[in-house]
N, C-alpha and C positions, 0 to 999 in steps of 0.2 A: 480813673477808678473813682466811684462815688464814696465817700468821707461816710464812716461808721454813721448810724444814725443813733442818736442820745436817747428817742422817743423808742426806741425797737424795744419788744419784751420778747424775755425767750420764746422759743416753738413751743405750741404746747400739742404733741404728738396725741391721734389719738391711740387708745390701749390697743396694740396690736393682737392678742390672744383672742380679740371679740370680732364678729363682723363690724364693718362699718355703716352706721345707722345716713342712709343719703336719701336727699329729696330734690325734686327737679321742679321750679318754677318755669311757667311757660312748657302748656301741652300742644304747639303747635307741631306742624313738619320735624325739627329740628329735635323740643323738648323729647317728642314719640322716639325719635331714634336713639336718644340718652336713655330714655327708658326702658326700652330694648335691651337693649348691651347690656348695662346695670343690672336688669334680671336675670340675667345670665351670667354673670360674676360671683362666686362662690363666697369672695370675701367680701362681699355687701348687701346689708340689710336693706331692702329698695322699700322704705314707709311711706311715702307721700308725694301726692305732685299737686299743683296749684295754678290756676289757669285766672283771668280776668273773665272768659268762658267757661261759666261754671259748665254747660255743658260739655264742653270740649275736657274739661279737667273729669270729669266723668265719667266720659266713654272710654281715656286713655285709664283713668283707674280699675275701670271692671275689667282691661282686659290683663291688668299685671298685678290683679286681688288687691290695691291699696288703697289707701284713703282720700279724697277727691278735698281740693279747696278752690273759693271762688277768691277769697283774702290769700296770701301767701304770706302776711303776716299772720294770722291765726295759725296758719300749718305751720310756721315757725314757732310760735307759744305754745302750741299744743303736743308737738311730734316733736321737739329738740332735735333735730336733726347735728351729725358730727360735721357734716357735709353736705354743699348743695352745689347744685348744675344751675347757672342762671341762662335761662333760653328763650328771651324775651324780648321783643324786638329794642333796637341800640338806645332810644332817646329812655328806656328805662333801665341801661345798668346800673348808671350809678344808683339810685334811690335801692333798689332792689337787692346790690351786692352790698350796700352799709345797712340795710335793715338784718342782713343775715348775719355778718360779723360782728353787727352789735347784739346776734343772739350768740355768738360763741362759733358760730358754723365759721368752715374751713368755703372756700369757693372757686371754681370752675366758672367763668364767664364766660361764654362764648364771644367771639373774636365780631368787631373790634371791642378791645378794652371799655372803650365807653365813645361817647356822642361830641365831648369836646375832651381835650386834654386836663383842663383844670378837675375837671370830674374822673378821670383816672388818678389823675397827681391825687385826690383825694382818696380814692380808692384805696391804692396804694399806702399810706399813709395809715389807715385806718385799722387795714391790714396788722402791718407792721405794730403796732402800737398795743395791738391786738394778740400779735404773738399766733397769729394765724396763716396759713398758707391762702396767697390769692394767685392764681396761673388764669392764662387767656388761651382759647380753643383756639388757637391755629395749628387745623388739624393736619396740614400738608406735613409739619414737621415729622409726623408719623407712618408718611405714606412710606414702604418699606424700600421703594426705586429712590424716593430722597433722602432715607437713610446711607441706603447703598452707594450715592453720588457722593454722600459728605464723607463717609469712610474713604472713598475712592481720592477724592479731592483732598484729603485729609494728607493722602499718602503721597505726593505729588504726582498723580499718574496723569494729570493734564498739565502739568508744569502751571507757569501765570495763565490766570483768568484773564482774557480779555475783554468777555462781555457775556452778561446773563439777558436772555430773549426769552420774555414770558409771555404767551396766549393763552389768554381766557375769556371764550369767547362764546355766548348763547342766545336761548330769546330769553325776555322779559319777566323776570317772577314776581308775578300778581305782589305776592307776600308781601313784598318790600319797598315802602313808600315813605319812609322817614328817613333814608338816605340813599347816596347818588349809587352811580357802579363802582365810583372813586374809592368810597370808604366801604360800603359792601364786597367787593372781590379785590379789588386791590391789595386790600391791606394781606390778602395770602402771601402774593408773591412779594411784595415789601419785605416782610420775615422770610420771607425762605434765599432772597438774595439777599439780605444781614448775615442770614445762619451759615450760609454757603461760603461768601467770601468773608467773614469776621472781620468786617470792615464797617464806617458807616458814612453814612450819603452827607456828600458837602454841599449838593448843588440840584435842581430838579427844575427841570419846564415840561409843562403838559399843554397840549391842547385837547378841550373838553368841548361835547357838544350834548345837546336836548333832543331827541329825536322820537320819542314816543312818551317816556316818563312825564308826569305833568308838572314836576315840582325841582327834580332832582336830571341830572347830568347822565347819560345813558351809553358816553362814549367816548373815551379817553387813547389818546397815545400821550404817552410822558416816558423822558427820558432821564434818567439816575445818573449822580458823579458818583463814585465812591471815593474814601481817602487812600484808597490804595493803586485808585486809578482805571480800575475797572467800570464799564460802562452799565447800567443796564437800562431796558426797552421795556417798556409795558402795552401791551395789547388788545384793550380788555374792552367789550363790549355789552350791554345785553340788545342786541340786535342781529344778530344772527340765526339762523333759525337750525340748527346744531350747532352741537356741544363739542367746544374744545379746549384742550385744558394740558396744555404743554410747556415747558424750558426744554431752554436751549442755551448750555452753558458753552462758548470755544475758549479757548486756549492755547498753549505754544504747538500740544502736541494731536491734538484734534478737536472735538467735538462731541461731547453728552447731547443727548435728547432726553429729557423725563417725559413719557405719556402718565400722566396723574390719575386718569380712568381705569386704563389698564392696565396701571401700575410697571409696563415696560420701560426700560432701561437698556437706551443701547448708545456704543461708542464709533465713533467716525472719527477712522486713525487719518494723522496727516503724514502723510508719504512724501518725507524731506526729498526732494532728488540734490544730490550732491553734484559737483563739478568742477574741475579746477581751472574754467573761463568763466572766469566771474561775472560777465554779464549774461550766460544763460543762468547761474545759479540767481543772480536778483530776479529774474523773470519765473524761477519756476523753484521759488522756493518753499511754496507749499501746493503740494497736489493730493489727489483723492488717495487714498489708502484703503485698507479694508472697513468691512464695518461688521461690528460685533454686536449681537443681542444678548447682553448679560443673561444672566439667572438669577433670579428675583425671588425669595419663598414671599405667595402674598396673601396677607392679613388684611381685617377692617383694619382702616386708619384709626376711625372711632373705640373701635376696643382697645386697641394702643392705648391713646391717650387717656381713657377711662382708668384703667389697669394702673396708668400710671398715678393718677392723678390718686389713686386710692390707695396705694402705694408709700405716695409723698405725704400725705397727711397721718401716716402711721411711723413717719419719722424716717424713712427708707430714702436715701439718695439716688434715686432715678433723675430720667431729662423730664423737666417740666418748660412748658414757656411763662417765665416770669413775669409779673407784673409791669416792670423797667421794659420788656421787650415786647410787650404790648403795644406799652405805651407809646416808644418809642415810631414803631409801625402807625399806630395812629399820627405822630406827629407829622410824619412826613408825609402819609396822606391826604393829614388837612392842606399841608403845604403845597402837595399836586392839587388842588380843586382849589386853592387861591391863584395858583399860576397859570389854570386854565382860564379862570375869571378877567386877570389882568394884563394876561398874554406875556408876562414877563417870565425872566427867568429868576428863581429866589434863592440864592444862599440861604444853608440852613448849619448853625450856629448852635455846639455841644453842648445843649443847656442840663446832663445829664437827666435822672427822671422829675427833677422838682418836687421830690417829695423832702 
């Protein structure tokens, strides 16, 4: 349990009776789809977005009537925003998320937390001190099939976890050139197997390679300890040329699948056979069973976590991904793309969030 922090200043909720006044830095891909949703959210005032492309901050303003900036700190002195989305690519969260908390705004960072850990720790920190909410967009949390596993997992209907198998695997997105696949997709499934088993990673080896990227790592397998003893597998590519975006949780009594695209959710029971010659039962003590395709109601992930996020800054106790578990997610990633560098395996050591 991390030790009360001295430096913390109360929350300072915004007035729930009013919409929520919110601005989105960074009008690229990602920014444009915050901006979306958010226009569509009853209980939010959508004022401004702000782009380094003043053109680009432009054509996403005329099409959602707001106000266009080429500074994001000007749109911050000018618009006071309650709230901001930061969606900009990773080596500027930090700079970007402490120029808005030091205007009073609440923030939404899109995932990872930041570019190195000391710059989250700080983040964090600043936050706190601040008396403001900081949450990091990992948006799987909200897919409704990995809600539906955590409730299900919650309940023990797969008895012990033995191992979470995570694939995410595509082509190459132009976009993203200031960090590897390590820290760009990885860091999803990282949080989503913390959230799942409520455990965390003692131990990690990856092996990473270069294959098209000019700068950064484009293809990883790494494998997770957990303290609970569970394993898990990572996948992840950008060299594939389809998209695939699946776990695969087993355990005592079968088998999850998440599909994250299509939001399907199905179970693969394991069909104990019993016996009372005990060396056919050690030979056949799990076999195939049926296999179930739950019922899934499905929603954007992204309206989820918006909703919530506008929600939590009005003082409302929903799930948001914290700061701490951001962070965290980033820790252990950097920690995969140094054990692919050095081919070692690294013990990774409860340094809680260093803030």
């Amino acid at each position: 349990m991390t030790a009360p922090d001295a430096n913390a200043a109360p929350f300072k909720p915004v007035d729930p009776t009013r919409p929520v006044r919110v601005a989105v830095i960074g009008a690229g891909a990602m920014g444009r789809n915050h901006l979306r949703v958010l226009n569509d959210l009853e209980q939010v005032d959508l004022v401004a977005t702000a782009d380094a492309d003043e053109e680009t901050a432009r054509r996403a303003a005329r099409r959602f009537g707001i106000e266009p900036y080429g500074d994001f700190r000007a749109m911050l002195d000018e618009q006071h925003p309650d709230a901001v989305v930061v969606a900009v690519p990773t080596h500027m969260h930090r700079d970007t998320t402490l120029a808005a908390i030091e205007r009073g705004a609440h923030v939404l960072v899109e995932k990872p937390i930041a570019f190195a850990v000391e710059d989250g720790q700080e983040m964090i920190r600043s936050a706190r001190e601040a008396g403001l909410l900081l949450t990091v967009g990992h948006i799987e949390r909200y897919n409704p099939a990995v809600v539906e596993l955590y409730r299900r997992l919650q309940a023990g209907e797969l008895g012990r976890v033995f191992q979470i198998h995570a694939r995410r695997l595509g082509p190459f997105p132009p976009r993203v050139r200031d960090v590897g696949v390590v820290i760009d997709l990885a860091t999803h499934d990282v949080d989503i197997m913390r959230y799942l088993t409520g455990s965390e990673v003692t131990r990690v080896y990856a092996e990473t390679a270069r294959r098209i990227h000019t700068d950064h790592e484009d293809l990883v397998s790494g494998l997770l300890r957990f303290a609970d003893n569970s394993i898990g597998v990572l996948d992840i590519n950008w060299l594939t040329p389809t998209k695939i975006r699946e776990l695969m949780v087993t355990g005592e009594k079968g088998m999850f699948l998440v599909n994250y695209l299509t939001q399907d959710l199905y179970f693969y029971e394991n069909n104990y056979v019993k016996s009372d010659w005990d060396a056919i039962s050690r030979i056949t003590g799990v076999s195939e069973g049926d296999m179930l395709r739950l019922r899934i109601d499905k929603v954007e992930p992204l309206k989820v976590e918006l909703e919530h996020f506008v929600r939590a800054v009005r003082g409302e106790d929903v799930q948001v991904v914290s700061g701490a578990d951001g962070l965290e997610a980033l820790r252990i990633v950097r920690t995969l793309v140094q054990s692919g560098l050095d081919g070692t395996v690294i013990s990774i050591q409860d340094e809680g969030e260093g803030a």
